[in-house]
N, C-alpha and C positions, 0 to 999 in steps of 0.2 A: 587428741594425743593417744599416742599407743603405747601401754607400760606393760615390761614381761619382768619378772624375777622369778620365776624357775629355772629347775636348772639344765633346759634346755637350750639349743644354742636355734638364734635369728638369720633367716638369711632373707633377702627382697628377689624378686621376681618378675615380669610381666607389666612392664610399663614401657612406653615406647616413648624416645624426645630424639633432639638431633643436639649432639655437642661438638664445644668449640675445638676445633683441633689444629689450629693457628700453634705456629713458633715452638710442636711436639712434635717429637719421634717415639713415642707410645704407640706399637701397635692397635693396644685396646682403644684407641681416639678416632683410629680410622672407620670403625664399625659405630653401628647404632645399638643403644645399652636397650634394654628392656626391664625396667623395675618399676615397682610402685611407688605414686608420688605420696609423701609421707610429711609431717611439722610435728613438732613438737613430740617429737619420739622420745622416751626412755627405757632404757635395758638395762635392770639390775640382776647380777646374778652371783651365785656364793660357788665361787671352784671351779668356775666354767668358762673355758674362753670363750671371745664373743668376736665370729666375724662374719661380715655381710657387704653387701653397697645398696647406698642410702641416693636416695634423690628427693633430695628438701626441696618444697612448694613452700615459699613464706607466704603464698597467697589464701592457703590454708588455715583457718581461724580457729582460734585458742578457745576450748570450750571452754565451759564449769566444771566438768569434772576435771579437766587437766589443773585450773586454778587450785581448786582442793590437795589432789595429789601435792603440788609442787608445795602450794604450804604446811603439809603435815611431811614431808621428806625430810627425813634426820641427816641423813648422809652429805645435804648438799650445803657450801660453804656459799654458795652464789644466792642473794634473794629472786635473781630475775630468773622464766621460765630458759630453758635453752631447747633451740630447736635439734640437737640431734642429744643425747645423752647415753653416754653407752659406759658401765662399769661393774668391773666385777674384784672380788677377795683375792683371786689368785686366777693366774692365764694370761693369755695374750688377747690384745685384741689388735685386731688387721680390718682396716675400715676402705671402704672406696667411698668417697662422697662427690655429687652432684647437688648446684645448688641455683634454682631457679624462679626469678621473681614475675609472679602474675601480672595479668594488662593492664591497663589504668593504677596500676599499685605506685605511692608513695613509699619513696627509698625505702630499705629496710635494714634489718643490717641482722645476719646470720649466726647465732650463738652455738658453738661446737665443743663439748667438753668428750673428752675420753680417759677414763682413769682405771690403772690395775694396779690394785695394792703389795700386787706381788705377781708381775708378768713385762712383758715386753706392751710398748703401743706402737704401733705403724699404720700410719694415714696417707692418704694422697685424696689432695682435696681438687680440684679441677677448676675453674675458671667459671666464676657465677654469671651468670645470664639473666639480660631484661627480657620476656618475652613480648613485649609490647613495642621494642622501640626497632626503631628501622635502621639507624645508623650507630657507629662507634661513643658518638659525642653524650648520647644519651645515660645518666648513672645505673652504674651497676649496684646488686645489694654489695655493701660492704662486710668484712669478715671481723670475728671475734672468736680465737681458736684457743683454749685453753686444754693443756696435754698433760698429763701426770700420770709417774711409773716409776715403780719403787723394784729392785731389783732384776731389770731389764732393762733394755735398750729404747730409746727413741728414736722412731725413724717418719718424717715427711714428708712430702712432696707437697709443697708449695705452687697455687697457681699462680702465674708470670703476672698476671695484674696486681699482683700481691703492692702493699705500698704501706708504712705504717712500724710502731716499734714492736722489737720481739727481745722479751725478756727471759731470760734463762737461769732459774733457782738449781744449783746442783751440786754436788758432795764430791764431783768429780772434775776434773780441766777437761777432760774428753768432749770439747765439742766442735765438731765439722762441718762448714759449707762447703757445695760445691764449687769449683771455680766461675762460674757461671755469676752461682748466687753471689758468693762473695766480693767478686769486682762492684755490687752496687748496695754492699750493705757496707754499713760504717759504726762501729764501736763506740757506744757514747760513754761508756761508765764498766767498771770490775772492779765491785767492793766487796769484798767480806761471802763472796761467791754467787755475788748476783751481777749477771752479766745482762746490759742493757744495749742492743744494735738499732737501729733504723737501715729500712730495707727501703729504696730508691729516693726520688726527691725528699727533702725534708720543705714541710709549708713556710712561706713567707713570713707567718708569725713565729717562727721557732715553739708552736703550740701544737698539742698534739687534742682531741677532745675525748673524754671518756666515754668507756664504752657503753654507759646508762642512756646516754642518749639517742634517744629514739629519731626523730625528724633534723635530719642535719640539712638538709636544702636549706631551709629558710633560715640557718644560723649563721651558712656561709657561701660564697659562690666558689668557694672551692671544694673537690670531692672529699668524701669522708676517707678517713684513715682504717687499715685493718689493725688489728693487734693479734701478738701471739704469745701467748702466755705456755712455758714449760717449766717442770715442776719434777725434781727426782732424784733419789738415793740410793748410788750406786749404779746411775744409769749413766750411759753415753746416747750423744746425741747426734744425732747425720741429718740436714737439711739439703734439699735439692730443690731444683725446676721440677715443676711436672714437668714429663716428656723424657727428664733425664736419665741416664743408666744411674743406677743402686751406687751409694760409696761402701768402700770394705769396710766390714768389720774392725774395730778397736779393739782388739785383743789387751787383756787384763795380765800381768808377771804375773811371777808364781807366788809374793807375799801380798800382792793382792788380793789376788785370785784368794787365797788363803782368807784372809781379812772378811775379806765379801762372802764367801760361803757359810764362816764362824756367823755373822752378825743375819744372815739371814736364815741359817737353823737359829738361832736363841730368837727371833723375833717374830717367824713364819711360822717354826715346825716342819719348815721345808729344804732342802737341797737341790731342791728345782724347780 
């Protein structure tokens, strides 16, 4: 594991793979990326936005020192490591992730948290890849995206394999799928501002499995689920396809607008 908390900003580099660019219109999908494969990354920083593109190797093993780190980490609500970790006090963070499982590897399944205490998040996750298998039939790592952002916007791009619930904590009604996304997600629940969808098939058992578990082959012969967990105050929310054009902006009225500015000077110290 690689951990930066300065307050310098991360960017990747110089690695070469081939990705999938089935059922996008992203120009970036047409070319071959170059960046370092990287697990178990964390990036903590104080006042500094944090952006880069990430190409998770699950096939990359968890030292001792990362085990350390992640149990002496105050900040974190999750006990289990996550493979990409990026957070900072204030900023935005703008992520490109690739995520890719080594040969002979047993499923895995991909942990993704990004949090700014006071900035915008925007991710585009791409379509995980086995590299050992020859055909479609074969499981892919499964996804576990958790996203949180307190006085900014949240903005995704969801890869098309996506399949799984996605759950939405927010202080706000502003939230958007694309028409795309939305023909195959379906609304299970809006209590008390927690909105709960499932995006494509829903399983035969009307069950979903939690994200603790590690080895789902041998639980079920059906594939594993992704989840996506968002989280935010005073944020609006825009989901898409990868491959898809940006939705507009959500513009806020003016006693909003108001409202929002007031409560984030008394709680940041900031006005932007």
């Amino acid at each position: 594991m690689v951990t930066l908390s300065d307050n310098s900003e991360f960017s990747a580099s110089a690695y070469s793979f081939e990705r999938d660019t089935s059922n996008t219109t992203d120009k970036g999908d047409d070319d071959k990326a170059s960046y370092p494969s990287t697990n178990y990354l964390r990036v903590s920083k104080n006042g500094v936005a944090i952006e880069g593109r990430y190409l998770l190797d699950l096939s990359l093993a968890l030292t001792q020192r990362t085990e350390s780190e992640s149990e002496s980490e105050s900040g974190n609500d999750s006990p289990d490591v996550k493979n990409l970790s990026l957070y900072t006090t204030s900023g935005a963070i703008t992520a490109e992730i690739w995520i890719v499982q080594g040969k002979d590897e047993n499923q895995k399944r991909a942990r993704i948290e990004l949090r700014s205490d006071n900035g915008s998040v925007r991710a585009k996750v791409h379509n995980p890849s086995n590299l050992s298998r020859d055909d479609e039939s074969e499981p892919r790592p499964s996804l576990d995206i958790d996203l949180r952002a307190n006085y900014g916007d949240i903005s995704l791009s969801l890869p098309r394999c996506f399949r799984g619930p996605v759950t939405i904590h927010t202080t706000h009604e502003r939230v958007m799928f694309s028409p795309a996304l939305e023909e195959c997600t379906a609304q299970l629940s809006d209590v008390h501002g927690v909105r709960v969808y499932f995006v494509g098939d829903r399983p035969n058992t009307g069950k979903w499995r939690s994200g603790e578990e590690e080895n789902y082959a041998t639980d079920s012969p059906e594939e594993p689920l992704d989840e996506l967990s968002i989280n935010g105050r005073h944020t609006n929310v825009r989901i898409i396809w990868d491959g898809e054009s940006e939705l507009p902006e959500m513009k806020l009225n003016g006693w909003e607008n108001f409202c929002y500015g007031a409560e984030r000077f008394f709680t940041t110290g900031r006005v932007v």
